[in-house]
Each structure stands twice: as C-alpha cells, then as structure tokens.
C-alpha positions as CSV (number, residue, x, y, z in Angstrom):
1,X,63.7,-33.0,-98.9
2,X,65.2,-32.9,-95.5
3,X,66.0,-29.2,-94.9
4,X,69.2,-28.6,-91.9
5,X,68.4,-26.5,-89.6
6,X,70.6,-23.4,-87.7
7,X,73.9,-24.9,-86.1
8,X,75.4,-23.2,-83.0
9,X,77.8,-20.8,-84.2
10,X,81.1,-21.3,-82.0
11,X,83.4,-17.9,-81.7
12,X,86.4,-16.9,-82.9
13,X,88.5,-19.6,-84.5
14,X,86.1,-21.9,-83.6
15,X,86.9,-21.7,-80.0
16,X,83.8,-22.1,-77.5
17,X,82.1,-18.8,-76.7
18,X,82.0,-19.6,-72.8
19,X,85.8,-19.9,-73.1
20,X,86.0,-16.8,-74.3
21,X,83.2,-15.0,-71.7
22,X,85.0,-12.1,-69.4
23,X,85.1,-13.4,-65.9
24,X,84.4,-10.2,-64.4
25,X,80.8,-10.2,-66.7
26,X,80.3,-13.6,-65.3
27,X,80.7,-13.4,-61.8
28,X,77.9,-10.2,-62.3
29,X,76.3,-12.9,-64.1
30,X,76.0,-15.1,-61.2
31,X,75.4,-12.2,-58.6
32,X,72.5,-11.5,-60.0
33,X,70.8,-15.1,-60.2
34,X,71.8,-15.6,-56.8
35,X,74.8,-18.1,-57.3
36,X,76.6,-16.6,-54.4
37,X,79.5,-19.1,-54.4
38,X,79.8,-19.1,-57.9
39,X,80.2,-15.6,-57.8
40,X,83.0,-15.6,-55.1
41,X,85.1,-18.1,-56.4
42,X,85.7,-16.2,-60.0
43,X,86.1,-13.1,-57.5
44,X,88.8,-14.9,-55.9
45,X,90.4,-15.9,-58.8
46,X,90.5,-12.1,-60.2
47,X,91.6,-10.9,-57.6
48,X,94.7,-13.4,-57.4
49,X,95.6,-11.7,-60.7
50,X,94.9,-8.1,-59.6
51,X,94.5,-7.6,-56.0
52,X,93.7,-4.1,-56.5
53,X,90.6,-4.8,-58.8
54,X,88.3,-2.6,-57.2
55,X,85.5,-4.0,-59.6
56,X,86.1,-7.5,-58.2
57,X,86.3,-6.2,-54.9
58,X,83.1,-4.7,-54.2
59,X,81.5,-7.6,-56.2
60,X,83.1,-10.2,-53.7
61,X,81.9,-7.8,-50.8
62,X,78.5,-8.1,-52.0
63,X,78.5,-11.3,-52.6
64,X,79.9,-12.4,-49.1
65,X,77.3,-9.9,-47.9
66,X,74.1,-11.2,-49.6
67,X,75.0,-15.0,-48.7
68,X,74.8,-14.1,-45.5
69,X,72.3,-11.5,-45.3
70,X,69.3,-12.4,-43.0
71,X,65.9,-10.6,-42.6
72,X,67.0,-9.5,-39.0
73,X,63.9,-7.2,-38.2
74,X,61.7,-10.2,-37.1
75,X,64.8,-12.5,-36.0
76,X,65.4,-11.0,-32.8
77,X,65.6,-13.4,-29.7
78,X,67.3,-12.1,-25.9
79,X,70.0,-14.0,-24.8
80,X,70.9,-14.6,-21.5
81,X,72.4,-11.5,-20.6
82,X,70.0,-9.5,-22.4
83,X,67.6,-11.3,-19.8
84,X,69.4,-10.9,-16.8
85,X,71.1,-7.3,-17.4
86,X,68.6,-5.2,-18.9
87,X,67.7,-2.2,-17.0
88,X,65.7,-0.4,-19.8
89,X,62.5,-1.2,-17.9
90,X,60.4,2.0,-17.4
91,X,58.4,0.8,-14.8
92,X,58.7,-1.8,-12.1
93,X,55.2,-2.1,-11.5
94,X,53.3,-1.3,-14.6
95,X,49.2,-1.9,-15.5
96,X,48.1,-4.7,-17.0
97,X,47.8,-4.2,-20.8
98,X,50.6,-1.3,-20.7
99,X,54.5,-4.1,-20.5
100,X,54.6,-7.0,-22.2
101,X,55.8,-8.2,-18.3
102,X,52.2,-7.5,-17.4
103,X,49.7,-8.7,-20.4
104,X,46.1,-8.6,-19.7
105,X,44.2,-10.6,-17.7
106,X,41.0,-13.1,-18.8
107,X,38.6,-10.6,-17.3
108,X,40.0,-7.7,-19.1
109,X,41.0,-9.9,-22.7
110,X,37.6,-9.1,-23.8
111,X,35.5,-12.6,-24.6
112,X,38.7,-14.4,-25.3
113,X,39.1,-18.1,-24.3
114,X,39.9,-18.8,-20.7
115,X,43.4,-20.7,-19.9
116,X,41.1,-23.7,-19.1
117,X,39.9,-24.3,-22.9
118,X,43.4,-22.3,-24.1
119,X,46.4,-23.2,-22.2
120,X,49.6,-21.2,-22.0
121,X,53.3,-21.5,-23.1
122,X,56.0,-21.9,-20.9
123,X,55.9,-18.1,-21.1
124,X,52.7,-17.5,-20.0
125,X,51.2,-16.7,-23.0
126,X,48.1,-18.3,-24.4
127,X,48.9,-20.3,-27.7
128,X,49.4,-18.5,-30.8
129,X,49.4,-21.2,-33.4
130,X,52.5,-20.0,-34.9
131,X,55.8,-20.0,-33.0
132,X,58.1,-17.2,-33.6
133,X,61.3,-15.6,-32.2
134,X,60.9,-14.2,-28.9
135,X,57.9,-16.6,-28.1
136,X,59.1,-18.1,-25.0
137,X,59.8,-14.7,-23.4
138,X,59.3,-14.8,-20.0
139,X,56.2,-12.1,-18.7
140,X,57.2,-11.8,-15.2
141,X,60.2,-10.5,-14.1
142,X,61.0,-12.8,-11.2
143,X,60.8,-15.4,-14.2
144,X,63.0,-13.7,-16.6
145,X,65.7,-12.4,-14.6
146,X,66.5,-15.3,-12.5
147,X,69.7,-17.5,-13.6
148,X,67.6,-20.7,-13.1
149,X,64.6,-19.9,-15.4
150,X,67.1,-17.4,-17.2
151,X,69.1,-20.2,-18.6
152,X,66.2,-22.6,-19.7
153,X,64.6,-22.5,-23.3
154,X,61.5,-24.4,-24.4
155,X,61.8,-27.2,-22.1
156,X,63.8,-27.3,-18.8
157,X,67.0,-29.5,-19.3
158,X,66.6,-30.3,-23.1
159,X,67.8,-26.8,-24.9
160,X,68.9,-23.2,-23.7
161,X,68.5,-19.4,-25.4
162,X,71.3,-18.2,-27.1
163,X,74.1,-16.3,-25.4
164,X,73.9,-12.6,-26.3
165,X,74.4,-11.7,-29.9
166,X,75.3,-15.6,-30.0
167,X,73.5,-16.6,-33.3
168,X,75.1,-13.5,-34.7
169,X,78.3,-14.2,-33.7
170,X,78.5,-17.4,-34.7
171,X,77.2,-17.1,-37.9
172,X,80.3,-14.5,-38.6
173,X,83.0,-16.8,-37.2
174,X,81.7,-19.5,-39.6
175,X,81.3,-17.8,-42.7
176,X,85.4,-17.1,-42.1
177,X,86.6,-20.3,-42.6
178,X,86.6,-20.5,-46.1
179,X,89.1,-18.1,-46.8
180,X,92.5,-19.7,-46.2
181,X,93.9,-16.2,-45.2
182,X,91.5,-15.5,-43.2
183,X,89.2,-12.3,-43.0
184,X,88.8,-11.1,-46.5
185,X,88.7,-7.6,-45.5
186,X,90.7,-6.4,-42.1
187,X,88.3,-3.9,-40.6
188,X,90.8,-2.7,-38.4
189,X,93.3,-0.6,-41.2
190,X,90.7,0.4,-42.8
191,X,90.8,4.0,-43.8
192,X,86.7,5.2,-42.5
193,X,87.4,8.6,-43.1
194,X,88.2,8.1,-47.1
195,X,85.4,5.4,-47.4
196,X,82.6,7.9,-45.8
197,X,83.6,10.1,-48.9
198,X,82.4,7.0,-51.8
199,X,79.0,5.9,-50.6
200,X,78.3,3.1,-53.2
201,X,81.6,1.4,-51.6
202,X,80.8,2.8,-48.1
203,X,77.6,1.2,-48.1
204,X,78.6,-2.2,-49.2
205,X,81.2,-2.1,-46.5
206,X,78.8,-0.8,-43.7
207,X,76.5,-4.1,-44.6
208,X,79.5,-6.3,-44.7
209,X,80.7,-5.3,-41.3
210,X,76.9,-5.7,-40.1
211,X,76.1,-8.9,-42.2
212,X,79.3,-10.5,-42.2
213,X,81.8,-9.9,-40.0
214,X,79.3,-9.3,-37.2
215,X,81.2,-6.1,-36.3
216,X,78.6,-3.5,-35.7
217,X,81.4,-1.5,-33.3
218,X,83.3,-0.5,-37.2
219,X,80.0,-0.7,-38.7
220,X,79.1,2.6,-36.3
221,X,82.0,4.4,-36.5
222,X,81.9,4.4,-40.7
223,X,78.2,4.8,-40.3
224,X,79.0,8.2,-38.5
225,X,82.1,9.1,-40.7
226,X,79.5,8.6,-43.7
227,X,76.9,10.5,-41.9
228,X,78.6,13.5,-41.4
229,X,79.9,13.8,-44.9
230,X,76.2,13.8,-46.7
231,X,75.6,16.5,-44.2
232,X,73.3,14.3,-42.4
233,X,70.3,14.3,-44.5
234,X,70.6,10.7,-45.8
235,X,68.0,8.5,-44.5
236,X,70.1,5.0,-45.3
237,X,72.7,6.2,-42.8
238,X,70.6,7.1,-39.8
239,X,69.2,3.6,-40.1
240,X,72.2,2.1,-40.3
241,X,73.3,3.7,-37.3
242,X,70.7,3.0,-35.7
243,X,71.0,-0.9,-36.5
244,X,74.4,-0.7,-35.2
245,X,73.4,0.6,-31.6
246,X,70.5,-1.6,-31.3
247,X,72.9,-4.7,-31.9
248,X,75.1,-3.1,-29.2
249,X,72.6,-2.5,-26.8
250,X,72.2,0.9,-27.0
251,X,68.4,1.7,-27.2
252,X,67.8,4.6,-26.6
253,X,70.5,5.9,-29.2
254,X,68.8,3.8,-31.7
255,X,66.0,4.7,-31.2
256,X,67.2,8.5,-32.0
257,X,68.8,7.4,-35.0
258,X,65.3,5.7,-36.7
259,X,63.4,8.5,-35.5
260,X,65.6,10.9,-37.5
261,X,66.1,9.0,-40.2
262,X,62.1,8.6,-40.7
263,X,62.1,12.3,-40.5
264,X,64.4,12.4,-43.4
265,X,62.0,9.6,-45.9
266,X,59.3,7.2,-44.3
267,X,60.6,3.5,-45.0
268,X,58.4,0.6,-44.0
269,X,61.9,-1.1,-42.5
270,X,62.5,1.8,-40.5
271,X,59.1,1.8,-38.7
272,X,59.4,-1.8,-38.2
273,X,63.1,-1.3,-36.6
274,X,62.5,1.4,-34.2
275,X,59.0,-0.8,-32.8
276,X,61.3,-3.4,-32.2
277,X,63.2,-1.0,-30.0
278,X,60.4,0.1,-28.7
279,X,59.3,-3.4,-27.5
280,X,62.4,-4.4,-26.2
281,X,62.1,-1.4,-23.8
282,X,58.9,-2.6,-22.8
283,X,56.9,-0.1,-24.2
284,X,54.3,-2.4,-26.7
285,X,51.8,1.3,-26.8
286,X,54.4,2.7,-27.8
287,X,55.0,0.0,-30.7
288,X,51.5,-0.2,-31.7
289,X,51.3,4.0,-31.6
290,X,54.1,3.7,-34.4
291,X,52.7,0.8,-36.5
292,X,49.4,2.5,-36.4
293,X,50.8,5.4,-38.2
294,X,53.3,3.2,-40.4
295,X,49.9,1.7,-41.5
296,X,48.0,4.6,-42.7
297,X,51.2,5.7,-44.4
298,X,51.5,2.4,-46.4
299,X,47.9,1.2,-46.9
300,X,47.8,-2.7,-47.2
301,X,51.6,-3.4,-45.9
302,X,51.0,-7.0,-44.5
303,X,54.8,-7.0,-42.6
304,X,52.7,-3.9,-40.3
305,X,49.7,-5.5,-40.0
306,X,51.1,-9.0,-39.0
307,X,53.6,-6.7,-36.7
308,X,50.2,-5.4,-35.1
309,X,48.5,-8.6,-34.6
310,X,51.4,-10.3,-33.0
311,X,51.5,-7.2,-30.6
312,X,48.3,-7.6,-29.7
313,X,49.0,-11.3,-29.2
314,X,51.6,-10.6,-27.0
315,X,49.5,-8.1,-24.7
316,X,46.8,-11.3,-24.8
317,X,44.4,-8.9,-26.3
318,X,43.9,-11.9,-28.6
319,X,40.8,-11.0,-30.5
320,X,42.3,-7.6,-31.5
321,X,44.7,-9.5,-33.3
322,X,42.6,-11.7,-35.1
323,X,41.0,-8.5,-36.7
324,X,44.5,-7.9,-37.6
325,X,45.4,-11.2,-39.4
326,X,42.0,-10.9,-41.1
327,X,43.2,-7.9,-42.7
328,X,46.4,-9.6,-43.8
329,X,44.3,-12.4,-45.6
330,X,42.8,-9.5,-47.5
331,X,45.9,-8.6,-49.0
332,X,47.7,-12.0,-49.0
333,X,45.7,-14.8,-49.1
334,X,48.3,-17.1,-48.6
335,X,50.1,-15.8,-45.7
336,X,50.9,-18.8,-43.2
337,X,51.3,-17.2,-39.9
338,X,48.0,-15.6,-40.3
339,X,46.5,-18.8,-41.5
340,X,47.8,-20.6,-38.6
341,X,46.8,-17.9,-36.1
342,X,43.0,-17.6,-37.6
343,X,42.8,-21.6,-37.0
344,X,44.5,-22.0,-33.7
345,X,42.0,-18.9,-32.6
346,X,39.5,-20.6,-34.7
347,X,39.9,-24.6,-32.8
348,X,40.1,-22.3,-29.0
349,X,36.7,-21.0,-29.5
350,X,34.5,-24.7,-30.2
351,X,34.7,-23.6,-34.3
352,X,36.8,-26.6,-35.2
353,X,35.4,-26.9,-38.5
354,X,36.5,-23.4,-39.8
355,X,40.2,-24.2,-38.0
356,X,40.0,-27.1,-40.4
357,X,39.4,-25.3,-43.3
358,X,42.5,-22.8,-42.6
359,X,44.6,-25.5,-41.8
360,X,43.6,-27.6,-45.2
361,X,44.2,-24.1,-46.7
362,X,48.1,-24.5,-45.3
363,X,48.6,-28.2,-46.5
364,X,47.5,-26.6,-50.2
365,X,49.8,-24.1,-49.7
366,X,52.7,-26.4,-49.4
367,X,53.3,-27.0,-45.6
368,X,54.0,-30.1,-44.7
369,X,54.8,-30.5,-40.9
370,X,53.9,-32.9,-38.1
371,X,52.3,-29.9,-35.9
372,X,50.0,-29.4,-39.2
373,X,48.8,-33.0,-39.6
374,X,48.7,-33.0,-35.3
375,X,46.3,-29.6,-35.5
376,X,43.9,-31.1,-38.6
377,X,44.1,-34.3,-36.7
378,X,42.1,-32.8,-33.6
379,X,39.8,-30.6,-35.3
380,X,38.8,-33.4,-37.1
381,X,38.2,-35.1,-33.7
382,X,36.4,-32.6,-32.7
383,X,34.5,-31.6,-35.6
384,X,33.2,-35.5,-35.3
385,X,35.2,-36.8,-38.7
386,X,36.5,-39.7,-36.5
387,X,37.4,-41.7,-39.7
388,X,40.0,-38.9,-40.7
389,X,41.4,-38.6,-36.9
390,X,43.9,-41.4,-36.9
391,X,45.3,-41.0,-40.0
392,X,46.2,-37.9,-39.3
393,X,47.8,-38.5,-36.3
394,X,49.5,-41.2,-37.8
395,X,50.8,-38.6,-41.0
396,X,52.0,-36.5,-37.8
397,X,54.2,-39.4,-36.4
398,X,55.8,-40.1,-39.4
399,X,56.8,-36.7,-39.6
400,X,57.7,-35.9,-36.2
401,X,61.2,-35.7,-34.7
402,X,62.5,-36.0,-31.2
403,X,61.5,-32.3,-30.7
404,X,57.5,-32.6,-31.1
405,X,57.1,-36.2,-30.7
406,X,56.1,-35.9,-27.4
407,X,53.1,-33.0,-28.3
408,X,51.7,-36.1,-31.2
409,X,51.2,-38.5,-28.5
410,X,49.9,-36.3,-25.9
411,X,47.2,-35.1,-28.4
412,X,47.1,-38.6,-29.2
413,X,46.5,-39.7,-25.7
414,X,43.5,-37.0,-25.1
415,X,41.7,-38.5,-28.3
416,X,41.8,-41.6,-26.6
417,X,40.7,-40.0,-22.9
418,X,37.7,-38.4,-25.8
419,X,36.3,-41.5,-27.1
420,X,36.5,-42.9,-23.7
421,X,39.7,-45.4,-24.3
422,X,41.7,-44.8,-21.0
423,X,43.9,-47.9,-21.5
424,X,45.4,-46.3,-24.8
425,X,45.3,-42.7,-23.4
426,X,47.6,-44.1,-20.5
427,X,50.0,-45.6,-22.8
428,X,50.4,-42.1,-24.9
429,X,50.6,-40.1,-22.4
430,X,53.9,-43.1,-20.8
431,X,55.3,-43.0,-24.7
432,X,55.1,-38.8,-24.6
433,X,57.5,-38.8,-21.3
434,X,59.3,-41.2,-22.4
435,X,60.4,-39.3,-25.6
436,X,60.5,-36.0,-23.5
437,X,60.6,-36.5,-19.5
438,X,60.1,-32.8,-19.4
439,X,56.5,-32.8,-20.8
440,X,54.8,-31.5,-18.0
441,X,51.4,-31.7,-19.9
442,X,51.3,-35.7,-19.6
443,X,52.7,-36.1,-16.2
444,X,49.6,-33.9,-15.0
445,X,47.5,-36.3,-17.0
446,X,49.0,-39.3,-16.2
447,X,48.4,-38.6,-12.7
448,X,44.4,-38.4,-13.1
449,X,44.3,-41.5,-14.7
450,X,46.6,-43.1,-12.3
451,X,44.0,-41.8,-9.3
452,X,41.5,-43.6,-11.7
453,X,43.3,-46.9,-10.6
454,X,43.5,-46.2,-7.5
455,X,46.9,-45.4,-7.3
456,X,46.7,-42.4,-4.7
457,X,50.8,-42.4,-4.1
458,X,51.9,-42.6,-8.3
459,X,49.2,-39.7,-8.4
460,X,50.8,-37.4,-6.4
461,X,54.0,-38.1,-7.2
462,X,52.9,-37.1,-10.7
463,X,51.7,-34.1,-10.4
464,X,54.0,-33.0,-8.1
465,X,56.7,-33.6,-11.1
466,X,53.9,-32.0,-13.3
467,X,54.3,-28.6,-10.8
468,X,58.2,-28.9,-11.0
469,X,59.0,-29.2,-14.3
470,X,55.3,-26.4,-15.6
471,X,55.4,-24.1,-13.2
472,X,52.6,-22.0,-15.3
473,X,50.5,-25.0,-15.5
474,X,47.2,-24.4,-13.0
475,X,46.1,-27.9,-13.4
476,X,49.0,-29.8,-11.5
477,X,48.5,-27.7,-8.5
478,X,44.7,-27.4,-8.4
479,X,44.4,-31.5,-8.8
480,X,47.3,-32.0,-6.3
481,X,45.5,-29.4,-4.2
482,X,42.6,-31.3,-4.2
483,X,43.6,-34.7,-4.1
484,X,45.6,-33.5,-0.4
485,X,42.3,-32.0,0.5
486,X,40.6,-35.6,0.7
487,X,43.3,-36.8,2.0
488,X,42.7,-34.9,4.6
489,X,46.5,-32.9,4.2
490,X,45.1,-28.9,4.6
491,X,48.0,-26.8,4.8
492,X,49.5,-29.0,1.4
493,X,46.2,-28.0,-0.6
494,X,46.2,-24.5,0.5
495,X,50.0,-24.3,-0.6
496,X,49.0,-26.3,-3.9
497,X,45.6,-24.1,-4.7
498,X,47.3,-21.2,-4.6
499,X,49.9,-21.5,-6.8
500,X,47.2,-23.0,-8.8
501,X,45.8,-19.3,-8.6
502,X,49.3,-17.4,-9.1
503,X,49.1,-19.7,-12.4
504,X,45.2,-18.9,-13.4
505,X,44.1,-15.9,-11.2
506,X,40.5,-16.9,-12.8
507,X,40.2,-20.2,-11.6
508,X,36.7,-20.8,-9.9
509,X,37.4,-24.0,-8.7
510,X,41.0,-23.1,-6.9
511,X,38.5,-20.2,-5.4
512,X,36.4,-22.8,-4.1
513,X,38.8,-25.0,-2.6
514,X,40.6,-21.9,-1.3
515,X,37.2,-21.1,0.5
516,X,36.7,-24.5,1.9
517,X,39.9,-24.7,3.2
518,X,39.6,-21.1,5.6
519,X,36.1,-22.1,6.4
520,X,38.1,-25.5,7.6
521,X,40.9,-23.4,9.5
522,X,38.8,-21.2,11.0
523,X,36.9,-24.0,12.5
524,X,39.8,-25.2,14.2
C-alpha cells in the first residue's frame, strides 16, 4: 500500500505563510545573508508607511553601509595632490634603509638579486610578484613631486592615479543615485549632540558618514560629540576618529587618536591603521616597530605578518620579507600574495622549479589569470620543460586584455631570443608595442636585435624611445651608451652611461665604459 507522505501546511485560512511573514523580520532576514538590496527595498517600503520607524531606519543605514563597506586599511593609494602637497616628510635627506624615498641599495640588500637578473617597476622597486595599492609609488622625491611624473600611473600616457580621495568620492556620489530624493539621510540637520548620547545609532551613523556618504568632516565632529559623552574611554571611538583625520589629511592627529585608543584595548585593525599613518609619513621603522609588537601581541595574525613582509619589500630588504611570507604559509597555506611573492623571489634567484610549484599551488587554488599562466610559462622555460612552455603562453593570451598583453608577448619574445629564434623574438617584441607603444621593455630589446641587422640608425632611435618612455630602466642607456662609444660619439655615451648609473648605481659595466671614456678625455 502506497502510504502519503507530510504535505506543506499553508497558514491561516489557507493563505501562504510568506504572505503572511513581517516585513520588518524579513528585511533582518536578508541583512543577515548578505542580500543588501533586498534588504533596502523592504526598508524603503516601511518606511513609506512610517517614516519614523526607527527599526527600519537603522536597518536601512546598515544596510547602505555594509554594501558599500570596503576593507580600506590595505586600499590606500596617493592621489595627485597627496603626491605633490605633502610636507609630512621628516627628513629631506634621509639614510638608505630609514624612508621608503630612500630604499636600500644592492650592496646593502643582503644577497638579494641584482636589478640585472631582477628588474624594477616604474617605481623603482624590484618586482614583487603581487601588485598591490601603492605599488607604483614613486622612491625619489624629484620623481614624486613633479607634475609630469606626478600625473602618470603605470604606463606614461595610457592611465593616471586617482585625484585625492577620488575613488572615495566617487564611490559616494554613485551609491546616491538610487534614491529618487536624493541623500537618504541629510547629514547637515542632524542633531550630533543627541546622537553621541545612543551609541548603537551613533555608531551606525558614524560608519555611514565614513562608508557612504564619504563625509568624514560630520563623521569627526559626531565622532568627538560621542567621544566625550563615554568619557573617553571607548576604544571604537578614538579609532574612528582617527579614521576620520587620516582621510582628511591630518596625520599627525590620527595618529594621536590610534595611539590612545590602543591604550584603551589592543585591536589588530588599530595597529594596522596607525602603521599606515606611520608609512605615509615616511617613517617605515617606525611601522615595522609597531607591527613587531602587534605581532607578539597576536601570535600567528597573517594580516601583520604579510603587513611586515610587504614593508620589508618596500625598503628592498627583500629577503627579510621572504622569511615573513614563509611564516604566513605556516598559518595559511593558501594565502595568494604570499604564494606569489615566494615564487616571483623563488624564479629571481635561478630556483625556477620551486617558483613552479608555488605558482601550480595558485592555479589549485583557483586563480586563473594571464600573469599566472605568463609566470608558469617561463619557469617552465627555464626549468627546461620546453614542451609545456608554449602552451602556457598561449593559455596567457587567451586570457590577456589590452592591459597585460603587451608583458605576454614580451616574455614571449625573450623565449624566442632563449632558444635562439630571433626572427620570432623580433616579431613579439613589434606585436608588444604595438598593443602598448609605451612598453619600454621591448623598445630596449628591439633595439639590440635591430643592431643585430645592422641597423645602427633604427637602433638608436630605439633605445633612445626606450630611455624616454623607462627612465628607471639601466639597460636603454648603458646599450645606447655604448653603441655611441663605437661610434665614436664620447660626450653622448658619457651622458647615456651615466644615467645608466643614476638607474643601477651597481652596474659594472656602465663603471667600465665610464672609465674608458675619462681615460679617452684625458687623453685629449
């Protein structure tokens, strides 16, 4: 005998119980699994009713507030006026090792790769593996506070940093145009003084005016109204505060305000926030002081350590930060900026075979980019799988964009100069400026193999673009340098070796020519 099962029971008068659910218990419902717009709309709709539903109120605020909300602690890039303006600097001249203006040298880097087997970024950084905001910050200041260079982002004439507070500020002016009467709350007649006294509400609103409206001016002055009236011992607030003079500009009161609010209960965000002020003052000891003792007051925190090793990165002590990102794998095995850092370091110091492994650990984990399938493509060039080095590449181009393009088929184009192919190296390098005309990288390289030919004029003229559009590139210069040298032009090679030295100070062969030429002068 067939037995009937259970039948869903319907409600009341056999109406449908979602009919019959309490909006209010549903919009919670849809705050908490993340269905922001959901949320909103039944929000909305309540407060069309009632517009003085405070319940629906402060749900809507949090709401707005958490679709919005971004981890802004490691989001943190200077605009051009930031660049220009700043005159938090402590010292004009400092050592080497001591302002991120002034990172170490090879000699004092410790057994790191040189710029010849590691090249640099725009920036003057070596290669990180792992681009992040603040990456292309300039390290000199004749470089970062001049309107020319100032106004440039990765690549001279294709893209340009963000006005100041721009990504901020358009991200609020966006988010308002959904509301067909505009701003849903009008900071300016609010009542601070009688929301300080309500600190659920108060803090919803101070993150709403921070998150939202992009308003950190009101965000301060209820930040200090609430302040005042929990007596000032409430750690929550003195961050805050400090959050809001930071996005004004005001570092040295932020950095007040996260001191005294870690005096009040350690939090791993607060220690992170004021060593971000700390480095946009130029004071990276000062940072890794503070995440040294954040560390040993949470044991095994892997947003500190990766905070440390990036640090370290940025003051090119690069092998200090590799000891770092090991650590992080110890607690998160699957963390990918350390996985790309450990290979990129890895590929720089001839151990392409363990770079591959950590980059075959990445595609597992669910990256799938052109850079990775570009990276795995030359270790496995250079690890000697040749059979697995094209069709990488090839995976790389079907995933590249106008943006990166240009990197594939320079990469592409020294595989070929590898295995000795020169006609097909030639033709990667022309496709790579012909997606980007601003890759410096294959002008330099077009102009060797053009001297190859034979072609002494298309060779100059090469690297001279080479110089003008990568100024921190050593190799345009130094085979300019030495191509006038044969040529018999002095006074052009000892002009073109030494900026090949301003670019690599270490450079033994720019030494060389450099001592040629004054033996040749002082011959004369």
């Amino acid at each position: 005998m067939a037995v009937v099962g259970p039948q869903p029971s319907l409600g009341p008068g056999g109406a449908d119980p979602k009919a019959s659910l309490n909006p209010f218990f549903e919009a919670v419902s849809r705050f908490r699994r993340r269905k922001w717009d959901g949320c909103i709309d039944i929000c909305t709709d309540l407060l069309d009713v009632n517009p003085r539903d405070q319940a629906a109120w402060f749900l809507k605020l949090r709401a707005l507030t958490s679709k919005q909300w971004m981890d802004d602690i490691e989001i943190d890039e200077e605009g051009v006026a930031d660049l220009l303006m700043d005159e938090n600097a402590v010292a004009s001249a400092p050592r080497p090792g001591t302002s991120l203006n002034r990172p170490l040298s090879k000699s004092e880097a410790n057994g790191a790769p040189s710029q010849v087997v590691r090249p640099v970024s725009a920036s003057g950084r070596p290669l990180t593996g792992f681009a992040r905001p603040g990456t292309n910050r300039p390290t000199s200041s004749s470089a970062g506070r001049d309107v020319a260079t100032a106004m440039q982002g990765n690549r001279p004439g294709t893209s340009r940093p963000l006005t100041s507070m721009g990504r901020l500020v358009r991200l609020g002016t966006a988010s308002m145009q959904h509301h067909e009467g505009g701003e849903f709350v009008r900071l300016e007649t609010l009542d601070l003084h009688k929301y300080a006294q309500r600190p659920a509400i108060a803090k919803a609103l101070c993150d709403y005016m921070l998150y939202y409206a992009r308003n950190p001016r009101k965000a301060l002055e209820l930040a200090s109204e609430a302040t005042q009236a929990v007596d000032f011992k409430d750690w929550w607030w003195k961050a805050r505060l400090g959050k809001a003079y930071y996005q004004l500009g005001l570092l040295r009161d932020a950095e007040k305000q996260f001191r005294s609010s870690l005096k009040c209960e350690e939090m791993i965000s607060t220690h992170l926030e004021l060593c971000k002020v700390h480095l946009r003052l130029d004071q990276p000891n000062s940072a890794l002081d503070q995440y040294g003792r954040a560390g040993e007051k949470f044991v095994g925190d892997t947003h500190i350590l990766v905070a440390l090793a990036r640090t370290y990165d940025m003051l090119n002590a690069l092998l200090r930060g590799v000891q770092f990102y090991k650590k992080v794998l110890q607690y998160d095995s699957v963390n990918t900026e350390a996985l790309a850092c450990l290979a990129s370091h890895h590929f720089y110091t001839d151990q392409p075979e363990l770079a591959l492994r950590f980059y075959r650990r990445l595609l597992q984990n669910g990256v799938q980019n052109a850079e990775l399938w570009n990276n795995m493509g030359l270790c496995c060039f250079y690890a000697g799988q040749y059979d697995l080095t094209l069709s990488c590449f090839e995976r790389a181009l079907m995933l590249a964009d106008d943006g990166n393009m240009a990197d594939v088929w320079y990469n592409i184009g020294q595989v070929a100069i590898g295995v000795g192919d020169l006609g097909l190296a030639y033709q990667a390098f022309k496709i790579a400026v012909s997606v980007d005309p601003n890759h410096a990288e294959s002008y330099s390289n077009l102009g060797v193999l053009e001297l190859r030919k034979g072609n002494v004029e298309q060779a100059q003229a090469h690297f001279q673009t080479a110089l003008r559009l990568g100024p921190h590139l050593f190799e345009p210069a130094f085979n300019g340098g030495l191509l006038a040298f044969k040529l018999g032009e002095f006074q052009d090679s000892f002009e073109l070796a030494n900026k090949a030295l301003e670019a690599y100070p270490d450079h033994i062969e720019s030494k060389e020519l450099i001592k040629q030429l004054k033996a040749h002068f002082s011959s004369l």
